[in-house]
C-alpha positions in Angstrom: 0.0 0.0 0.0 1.3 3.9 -0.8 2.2 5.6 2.1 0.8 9.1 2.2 2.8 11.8 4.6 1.4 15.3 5.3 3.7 17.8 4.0 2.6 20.9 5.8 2.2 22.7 2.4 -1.1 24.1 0.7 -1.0 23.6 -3.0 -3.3 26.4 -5.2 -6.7 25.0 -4.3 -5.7 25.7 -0.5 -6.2 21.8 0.0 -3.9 20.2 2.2 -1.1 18.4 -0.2 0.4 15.1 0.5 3.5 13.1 -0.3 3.3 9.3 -1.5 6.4 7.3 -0.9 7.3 4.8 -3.5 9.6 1.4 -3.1 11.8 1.1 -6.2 14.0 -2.1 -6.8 16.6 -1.9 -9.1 18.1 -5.2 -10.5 20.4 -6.7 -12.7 23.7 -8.4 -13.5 26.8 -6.7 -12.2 29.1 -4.0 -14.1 25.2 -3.5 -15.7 25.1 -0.1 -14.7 22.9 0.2 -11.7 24.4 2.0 -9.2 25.2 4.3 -11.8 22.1 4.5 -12.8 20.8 5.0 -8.7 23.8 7.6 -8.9 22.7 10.0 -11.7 18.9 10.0 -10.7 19.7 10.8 -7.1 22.8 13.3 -7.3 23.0 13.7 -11.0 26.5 12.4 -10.6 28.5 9.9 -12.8 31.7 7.9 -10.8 34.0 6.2 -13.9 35.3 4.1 -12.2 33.3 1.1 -11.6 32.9 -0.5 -7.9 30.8 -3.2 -7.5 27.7 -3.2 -5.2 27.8 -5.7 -2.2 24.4 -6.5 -1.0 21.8 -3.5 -1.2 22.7 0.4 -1.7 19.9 2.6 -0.9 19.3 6.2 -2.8 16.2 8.4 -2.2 14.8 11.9 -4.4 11.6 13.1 -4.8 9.5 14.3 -7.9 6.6 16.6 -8.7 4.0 14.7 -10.5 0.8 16.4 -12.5 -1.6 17.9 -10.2 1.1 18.7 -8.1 1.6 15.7 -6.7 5.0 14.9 -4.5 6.3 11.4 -4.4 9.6 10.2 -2.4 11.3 7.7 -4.3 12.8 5.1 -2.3 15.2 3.1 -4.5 17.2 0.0 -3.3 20.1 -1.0 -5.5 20.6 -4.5 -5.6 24.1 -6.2 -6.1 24.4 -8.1 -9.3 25.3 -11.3 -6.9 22.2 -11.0 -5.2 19.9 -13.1 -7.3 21.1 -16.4 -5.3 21.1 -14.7 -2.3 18.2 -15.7 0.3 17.9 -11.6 1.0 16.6 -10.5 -2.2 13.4 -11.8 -0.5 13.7 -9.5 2.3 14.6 -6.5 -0.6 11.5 -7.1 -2.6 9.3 -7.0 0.0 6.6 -3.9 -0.2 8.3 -2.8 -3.2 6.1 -1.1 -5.9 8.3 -1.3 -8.7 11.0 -3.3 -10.1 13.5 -1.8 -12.6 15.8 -4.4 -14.2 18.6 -3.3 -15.9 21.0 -4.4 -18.6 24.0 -2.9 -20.7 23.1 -3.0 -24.3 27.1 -4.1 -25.1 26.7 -7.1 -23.2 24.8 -9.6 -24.6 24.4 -12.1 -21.5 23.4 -9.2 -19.1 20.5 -9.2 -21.3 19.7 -13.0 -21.6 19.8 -13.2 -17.5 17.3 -11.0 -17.0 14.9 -13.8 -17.7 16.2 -15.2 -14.6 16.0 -11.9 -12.6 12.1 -11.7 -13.7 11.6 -15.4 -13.1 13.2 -15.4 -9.5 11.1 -11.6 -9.0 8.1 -12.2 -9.7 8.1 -16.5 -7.7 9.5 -14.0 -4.8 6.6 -11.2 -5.1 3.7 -13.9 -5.8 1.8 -13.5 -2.4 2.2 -9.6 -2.1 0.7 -6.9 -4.1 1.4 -7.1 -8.0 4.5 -4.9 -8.7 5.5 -2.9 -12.2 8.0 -4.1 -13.8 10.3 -1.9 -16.1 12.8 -3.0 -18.6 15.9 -0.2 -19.0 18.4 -0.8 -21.5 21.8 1.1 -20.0 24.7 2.8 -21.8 22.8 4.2 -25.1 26.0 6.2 -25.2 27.9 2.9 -26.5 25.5 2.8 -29.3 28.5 1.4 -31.8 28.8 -1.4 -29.7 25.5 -2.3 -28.9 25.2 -6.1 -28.7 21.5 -6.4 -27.8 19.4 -5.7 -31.2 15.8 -3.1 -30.3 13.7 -5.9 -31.4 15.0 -8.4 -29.0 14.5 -5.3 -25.9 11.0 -4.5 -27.4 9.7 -8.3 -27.2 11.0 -9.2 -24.2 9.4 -5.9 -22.6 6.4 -7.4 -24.4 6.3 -10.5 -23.2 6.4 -9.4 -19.9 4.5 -7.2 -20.0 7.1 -4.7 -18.7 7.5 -0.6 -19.7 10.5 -0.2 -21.9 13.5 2.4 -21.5 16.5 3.2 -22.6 19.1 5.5 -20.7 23.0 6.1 -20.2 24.3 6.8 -17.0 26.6 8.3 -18.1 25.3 11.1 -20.3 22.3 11.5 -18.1 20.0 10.9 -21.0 16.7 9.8 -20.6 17.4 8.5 -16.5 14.9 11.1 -14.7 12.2 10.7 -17.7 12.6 6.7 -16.8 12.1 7.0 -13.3 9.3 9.9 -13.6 7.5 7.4 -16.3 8.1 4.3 -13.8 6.8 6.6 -11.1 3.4 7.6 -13.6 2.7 4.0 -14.4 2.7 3.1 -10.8 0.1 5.6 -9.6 -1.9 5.6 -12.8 -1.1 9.0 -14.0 -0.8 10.3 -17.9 2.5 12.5 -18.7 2.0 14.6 -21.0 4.1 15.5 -24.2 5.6 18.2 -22.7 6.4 16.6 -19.3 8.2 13.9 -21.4 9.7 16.4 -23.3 10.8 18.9 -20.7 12.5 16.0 -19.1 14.3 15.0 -22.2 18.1 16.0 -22.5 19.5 16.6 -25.4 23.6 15.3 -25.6 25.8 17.5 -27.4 28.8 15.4 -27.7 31.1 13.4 -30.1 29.9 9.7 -31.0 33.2 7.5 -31.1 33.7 5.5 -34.2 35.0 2.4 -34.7 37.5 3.7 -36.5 38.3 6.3 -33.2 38.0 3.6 -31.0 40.4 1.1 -33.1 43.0 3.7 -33.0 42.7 4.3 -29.6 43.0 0.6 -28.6 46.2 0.9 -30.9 47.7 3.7 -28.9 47.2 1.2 -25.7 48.3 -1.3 -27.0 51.7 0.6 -28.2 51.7 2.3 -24.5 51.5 -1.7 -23.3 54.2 -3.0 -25.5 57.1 0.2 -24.2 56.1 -0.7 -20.5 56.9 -4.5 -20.8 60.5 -3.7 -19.3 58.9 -2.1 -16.3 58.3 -3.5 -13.4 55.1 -2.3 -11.2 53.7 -3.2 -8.4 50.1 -2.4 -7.8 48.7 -2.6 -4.4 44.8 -3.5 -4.6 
């Protein structure tokens, strides 16, 4: 059930306003994107270098919905490793949504998803039915997209899931996701301008193959001269 808090504010209509609070649980194979994903909703923030979630991270914002309606995302991050853990039980519970991600250069991130859904949905069969969302990370990779639309659109299909695509790392398209997650849930109808208002617009080179063939070039050549050098690395 949606929580509802009094927030002490009047909107126009002098009627007293009132926050809902939502339960977000975002899933998927590791290195996937997720936290990323938490990271850049919640602090519009983008860490390169990749650390890998152990367990359950927890991120929180909240958005102004039509009619003036405030809701307090609660969003739980879910380590990659979790699937076979007995806690993801415990993480589902009272959750309203689940978001399962994948990277759209990696190939098997999106073929385990069917596990993800299959082990979500046996975990979430005796409370309320939750919305699921399919979000298909790191658009800004498009030249090395291993995952095909179709495949994304059918599977969305099939479960009957909304369909996304973002990049973390660009910020495109994250809030829209989470503000049309968010809509679905309660029942309410963006409209155009919402959607569009929230949509960002990336000014910024695309790498070619050709770019990125040169640049692996230039490592390997950096590789080759440092062969004679001994380093230790401390981890």
């Amino acid at each position: 059930m949606t929580e509802k808090v009094p927030d002490g504010k009047e909107d126009s209509d002098e009627e007293e306003s009132t926050e809902q609070i939502l339960k977000l649980v975002v899933c998927g194979d590791g290195a996937s994107g997720k936290t990323s994903l938490c990271t850049r909703f919640a602090h519009d923030q983008f860490a390169r270098q990749y650390q890998q979630t152990v367990g359950l991270d927890f991120f929180s914002r909240r958005l102004l919905l039509p009619a003036n309606s405030s809701v307090l995302l609660q969003i739980w991050d879910v380590g990659g490793q979790s699937i076979a853990s007995p806690m993801l039980e415990k993480y589902l519970f009272g959750a309203h949504g689940a978001i399962v991600v994948y990277d759209v250069t990696n190939r098997s991130s999106f073929e385990n998803l069917d596990d993800w859904v299959s082990v979500i949905k046996k975990l979430t069969r005796n409370q309320q039915k939750i919305q699921f969302a399919l979000v298909g990370n790191k658009t800004d990779l498009e030249h090395r997209r291993a995952v095909r639309i179709e495949r994304h659109m059918k599977f969305a299909e099939q479960h009957g899931m909304t369909s996304h695509y973002v990049s973390a790392k660009t910020g495109d398209s994250v809030v829209l996701m989470f503000r049309q997650v968010t809509a679905e849930i309660l029942g309410l109808q963006l409209s155009k301008t919402e959607v569009e208002a929230e949509t960002i617009v990336v000014e910024a080179p695309v790498t070619t193959q050709s770019e990125a063939e040169l640049k692996n070039i230039r490592h390997q050549r950096r590789t080759d001269l440092s062969r004679n050098t001994a380093v230790c690395r401390v981890m």
